[in-house]
C-alpha positions in Angstrom: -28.3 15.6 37.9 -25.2 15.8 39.3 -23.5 19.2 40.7 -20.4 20.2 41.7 -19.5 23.7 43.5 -15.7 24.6 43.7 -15.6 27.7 44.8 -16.2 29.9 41.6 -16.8 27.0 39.4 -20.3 25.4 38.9 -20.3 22.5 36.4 -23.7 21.1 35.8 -24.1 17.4 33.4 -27.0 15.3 33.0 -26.9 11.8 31.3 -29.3 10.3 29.1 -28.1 8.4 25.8 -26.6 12.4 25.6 -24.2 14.4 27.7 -24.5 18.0 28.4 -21.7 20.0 30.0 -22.7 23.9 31.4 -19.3 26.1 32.3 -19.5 29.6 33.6 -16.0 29.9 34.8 -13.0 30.9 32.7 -11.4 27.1 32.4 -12.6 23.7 33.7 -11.4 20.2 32.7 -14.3 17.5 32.9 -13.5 13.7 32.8 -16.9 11.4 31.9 -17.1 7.8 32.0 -20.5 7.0 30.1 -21.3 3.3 31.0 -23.1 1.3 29.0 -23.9 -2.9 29.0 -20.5 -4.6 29.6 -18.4 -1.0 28.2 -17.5 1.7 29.2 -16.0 4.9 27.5 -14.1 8.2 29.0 -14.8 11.4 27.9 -11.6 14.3 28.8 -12.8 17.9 27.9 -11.4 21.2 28.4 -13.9 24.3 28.0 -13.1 28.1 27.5 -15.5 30.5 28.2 -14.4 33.5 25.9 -15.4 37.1 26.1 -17.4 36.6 28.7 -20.9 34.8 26.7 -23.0 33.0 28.2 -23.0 28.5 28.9 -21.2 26.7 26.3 -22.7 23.2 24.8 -20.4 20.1 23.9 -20.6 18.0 21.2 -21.1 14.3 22.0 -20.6 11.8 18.8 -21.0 7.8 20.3 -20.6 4.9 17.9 -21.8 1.6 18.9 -21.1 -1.3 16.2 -23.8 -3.8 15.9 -23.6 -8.1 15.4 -23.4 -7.8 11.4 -20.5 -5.4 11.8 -22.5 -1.9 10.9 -21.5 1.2 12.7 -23.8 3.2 14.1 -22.9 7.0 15.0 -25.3 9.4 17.3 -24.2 13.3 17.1 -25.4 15.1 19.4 -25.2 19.3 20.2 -26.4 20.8 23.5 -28.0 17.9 24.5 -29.8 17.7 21.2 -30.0 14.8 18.2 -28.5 16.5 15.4 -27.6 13.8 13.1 -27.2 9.8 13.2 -25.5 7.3 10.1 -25.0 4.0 9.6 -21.5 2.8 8.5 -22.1 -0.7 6.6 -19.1 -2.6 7.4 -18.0 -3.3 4.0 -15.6 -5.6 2.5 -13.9 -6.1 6.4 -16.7 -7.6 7.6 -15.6 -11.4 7.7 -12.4 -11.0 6.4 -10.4 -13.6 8.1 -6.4 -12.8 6.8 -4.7 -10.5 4.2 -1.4 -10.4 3.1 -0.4 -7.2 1.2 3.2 -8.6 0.4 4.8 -4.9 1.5 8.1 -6.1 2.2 7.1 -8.9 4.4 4.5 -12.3 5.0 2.8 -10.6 7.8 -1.3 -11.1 8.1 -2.2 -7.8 7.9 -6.0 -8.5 9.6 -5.7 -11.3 11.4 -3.2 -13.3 13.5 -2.0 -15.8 10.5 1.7 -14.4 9.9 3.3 -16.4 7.3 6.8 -17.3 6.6 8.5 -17.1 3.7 10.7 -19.6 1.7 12.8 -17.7 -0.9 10.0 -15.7 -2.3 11.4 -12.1 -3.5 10.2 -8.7 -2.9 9.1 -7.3 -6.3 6.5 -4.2 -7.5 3.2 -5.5 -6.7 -0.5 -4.0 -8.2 -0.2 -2.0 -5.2 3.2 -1.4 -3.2 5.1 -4.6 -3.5 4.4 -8.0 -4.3 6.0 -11.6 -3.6 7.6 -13.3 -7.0 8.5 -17.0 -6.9 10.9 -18.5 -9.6 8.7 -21.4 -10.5 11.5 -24.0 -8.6 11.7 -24.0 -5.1 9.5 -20.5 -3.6 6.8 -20.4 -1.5 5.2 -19.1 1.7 3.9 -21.1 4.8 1.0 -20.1 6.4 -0.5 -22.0 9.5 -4.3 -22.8 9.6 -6.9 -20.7 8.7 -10.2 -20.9 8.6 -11.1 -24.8 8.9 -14.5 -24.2 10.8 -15.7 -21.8 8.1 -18.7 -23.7 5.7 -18.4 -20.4 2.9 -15.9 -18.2 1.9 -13.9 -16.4 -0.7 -10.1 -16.2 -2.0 -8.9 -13.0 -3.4 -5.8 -12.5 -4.9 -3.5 -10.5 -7.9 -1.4 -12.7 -9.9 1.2 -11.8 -12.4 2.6 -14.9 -14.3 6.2 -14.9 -15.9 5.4 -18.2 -17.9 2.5 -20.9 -18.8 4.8 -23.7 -18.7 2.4 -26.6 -19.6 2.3 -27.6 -16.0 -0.2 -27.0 -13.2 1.2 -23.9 -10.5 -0.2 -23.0 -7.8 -1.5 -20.1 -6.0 -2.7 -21.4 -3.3 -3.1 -24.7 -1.3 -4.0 -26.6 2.1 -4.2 -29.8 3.0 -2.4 -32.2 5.3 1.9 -31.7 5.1 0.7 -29.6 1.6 -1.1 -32.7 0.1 -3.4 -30.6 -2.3 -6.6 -30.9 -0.6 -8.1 -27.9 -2.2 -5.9 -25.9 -4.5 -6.6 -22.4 -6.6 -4.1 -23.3 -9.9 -3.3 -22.3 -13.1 -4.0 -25.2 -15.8 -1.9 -26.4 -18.4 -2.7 -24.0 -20.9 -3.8 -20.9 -19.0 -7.5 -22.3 -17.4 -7.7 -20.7 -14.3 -9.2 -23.9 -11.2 -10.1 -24.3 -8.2 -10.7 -28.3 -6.6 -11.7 -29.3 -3.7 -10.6 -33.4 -3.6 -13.5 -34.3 -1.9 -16.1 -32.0 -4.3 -14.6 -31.3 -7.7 -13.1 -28.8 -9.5 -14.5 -25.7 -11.5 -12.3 -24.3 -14.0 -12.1 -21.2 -16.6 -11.1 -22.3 -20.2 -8.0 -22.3 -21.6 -6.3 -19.1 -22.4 -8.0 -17.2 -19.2 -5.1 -16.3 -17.4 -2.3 -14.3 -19.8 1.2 -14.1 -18.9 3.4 -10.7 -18.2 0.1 -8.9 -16.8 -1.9 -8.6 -13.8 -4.9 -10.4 -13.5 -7.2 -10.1 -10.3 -8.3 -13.5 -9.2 -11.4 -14.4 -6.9 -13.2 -17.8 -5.9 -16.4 -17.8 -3.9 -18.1 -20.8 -2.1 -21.6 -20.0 -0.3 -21.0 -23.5 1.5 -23.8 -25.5 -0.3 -24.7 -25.8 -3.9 -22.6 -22.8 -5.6 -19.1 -21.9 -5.9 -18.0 -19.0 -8.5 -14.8 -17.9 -10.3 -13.9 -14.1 -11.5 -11.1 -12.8 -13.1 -10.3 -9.0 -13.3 -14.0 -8.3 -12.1 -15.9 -10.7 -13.9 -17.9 -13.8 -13.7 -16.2 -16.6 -15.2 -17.3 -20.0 -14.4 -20.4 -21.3 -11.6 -21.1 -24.4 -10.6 -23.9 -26.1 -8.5 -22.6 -29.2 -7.6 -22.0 -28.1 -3.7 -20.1 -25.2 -3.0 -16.6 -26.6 -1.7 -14.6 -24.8 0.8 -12.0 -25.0 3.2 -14.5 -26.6 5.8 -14.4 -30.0 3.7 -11.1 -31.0 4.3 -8.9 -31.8 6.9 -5.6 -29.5 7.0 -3.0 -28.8 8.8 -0.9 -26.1 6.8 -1.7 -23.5 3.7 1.0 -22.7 0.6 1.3 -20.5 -1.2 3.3 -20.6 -5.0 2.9 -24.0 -4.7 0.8 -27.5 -4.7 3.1 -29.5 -2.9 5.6 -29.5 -0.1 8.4 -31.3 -0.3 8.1 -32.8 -3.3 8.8 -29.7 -5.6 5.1 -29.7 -7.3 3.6 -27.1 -9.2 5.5 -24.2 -8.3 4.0 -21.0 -9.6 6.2 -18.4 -11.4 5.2 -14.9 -11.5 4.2 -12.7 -8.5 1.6 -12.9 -6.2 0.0 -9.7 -4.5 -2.7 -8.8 -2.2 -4.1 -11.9 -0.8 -7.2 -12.2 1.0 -9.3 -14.9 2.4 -12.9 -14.4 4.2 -15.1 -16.6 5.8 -18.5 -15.6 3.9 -18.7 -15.3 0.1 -18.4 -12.3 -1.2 -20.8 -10.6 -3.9 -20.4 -9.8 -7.2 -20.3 -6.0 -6.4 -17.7 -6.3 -3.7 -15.5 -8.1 -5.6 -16.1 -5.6 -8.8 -15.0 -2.9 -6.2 -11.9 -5.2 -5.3 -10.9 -5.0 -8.5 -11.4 -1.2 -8.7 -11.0 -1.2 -12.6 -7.5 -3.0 -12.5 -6.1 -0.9 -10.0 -6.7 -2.7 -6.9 -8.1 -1.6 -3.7 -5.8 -1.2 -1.0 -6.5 -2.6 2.7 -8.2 -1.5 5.0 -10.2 -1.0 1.6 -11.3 2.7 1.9 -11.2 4.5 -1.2 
């Protein structure tokens, strides 16, 4: 117990995992640092005694966030418990980069900023989106997530045309050699390969033009790797779970398969991009799709 005695003013606090604060004068200003293991946090309060009542309390909230990303919130009144949640860390927890496409190529997560080759600004699912004509578009974006074994790619497409050639949405690989690539078939079957694993694919006909679709592909890293489209399970396969871990690369496109050699450029828009380094469930990504309107980042509804 600390006190301190200026003059007319008594201020009384105690520490435990709480802090309570006594004040019998008309006005004091308190500044609390509560320490804990390698942090810190400051605490600036101003307290009015009105009319003349008696010692007021302060309330004390602390969060602390754990190693799998929960939040974990103490209230406490006077010293006392008075309530305590846990905030699962939701669809955040291991996102790596996301690109909402607002006006710009920025990574609005991480620290992957893109840059952008002639793709347009356009009206996305939400805000805007990027369009690329299908000839020459397409945005840069340095290396990711190489060290990751699972992940998942999240994305809204919008395509103008099926044009009876692969376009891409996105690919890495060595100066845009298509290591791994997330593309559009030749008659609408909606793929994802990995060179070194194989490729699982949608049939034909899953991906309709002039309309938003919301596109996902999941890798646990070992034996299964998943498509959806708007919400729903499409295609699974066992045969080893490729991801972005099994190749080597250097650089990430997207709107394309291959840089310089004009290959597969995609024509439609792209919008609200996201790549994690776990795979995601089936419930997150329903709640992704939030019934085909999208679900704006940070992701709170």
């Amino acid at each position: 117990m600390n006190q301190i005695n200026e003059g007319k003013k008594f201020i009384c606090m105690s520490f435990a995992i709480f802090v309570v604060i006594c004040f019998t004068t008309i006005m004091t200003i308190v500044a609390i640092t509560a320490k804990g293991e390698n942090s810190s946090e400051n605490f600036n309060y101003a307290a009015e005694n009105n009319n003349g009542l008696g010692n007021k309390g302060i309330t004390i909230n602390w969060s602390e966030t754990d190693d799998e990303g929960k939040v974990h919130t103490w209230y406490y009144e006077r010293g006392l418990l008075v309530n305590y949640t846990i905030k699962e860390p939701g669809l955040t927890k291991g996102l790596v980069s996301y690109y909402k496409f607002d006006g710009d190529v920025l990574d609005s997560h991480g620290i992957y900023d893109g840059t952008n080759y002639g793709a347009t600004n356009t009206e996305g699912i939400i805000g805007d989106a990027k369009e690329f004509d299908g000839m020459s578009n397409y945005v840069s974006i340095p290396n990711i997530v190489g060290s990751s074994s699972e992940g998942t790619i999240s994305t809204w497409i919008n395509v103008n045309s099926i044009s009876g050639e692969t376009e891409g949405i996105l690919c890495a690989g060595i100066n845009y050699e298509p290591w791994i690539m997330l593309h559009i078939g030749e008659s609408g079957a909606l793929a994802f390969t990995v060179q070194a694993v194989g490729t699982i694919s949608t049939n034909n006909g899953a991906i309709t033009t002039n309309s938003w679709h919301h596109v996902v592909y999941t890798s646990d890293g070992i034996s299964r790797s998943a498509i959806y489209i708007d919400g729903s399970l499409m295609e699974t396969t066992g045969n080893g779970g490729g991801w972005l871990n099994d190749i080597a690369y250097t650089q990430l496109a997207i709107g394309v398969l291959d840089r310089p050699d004009n290959y597969g450029e995609f024509d439609g828009k792209i919008d609200e991009l996201g790549i994690w380094n776990r795979a995601l469930t089936a419930d997150e990504i329903s709640e992704l799709y939030n019934s085909g309107n999208g679900l704006s980042y940070p992701f709170e509804e």
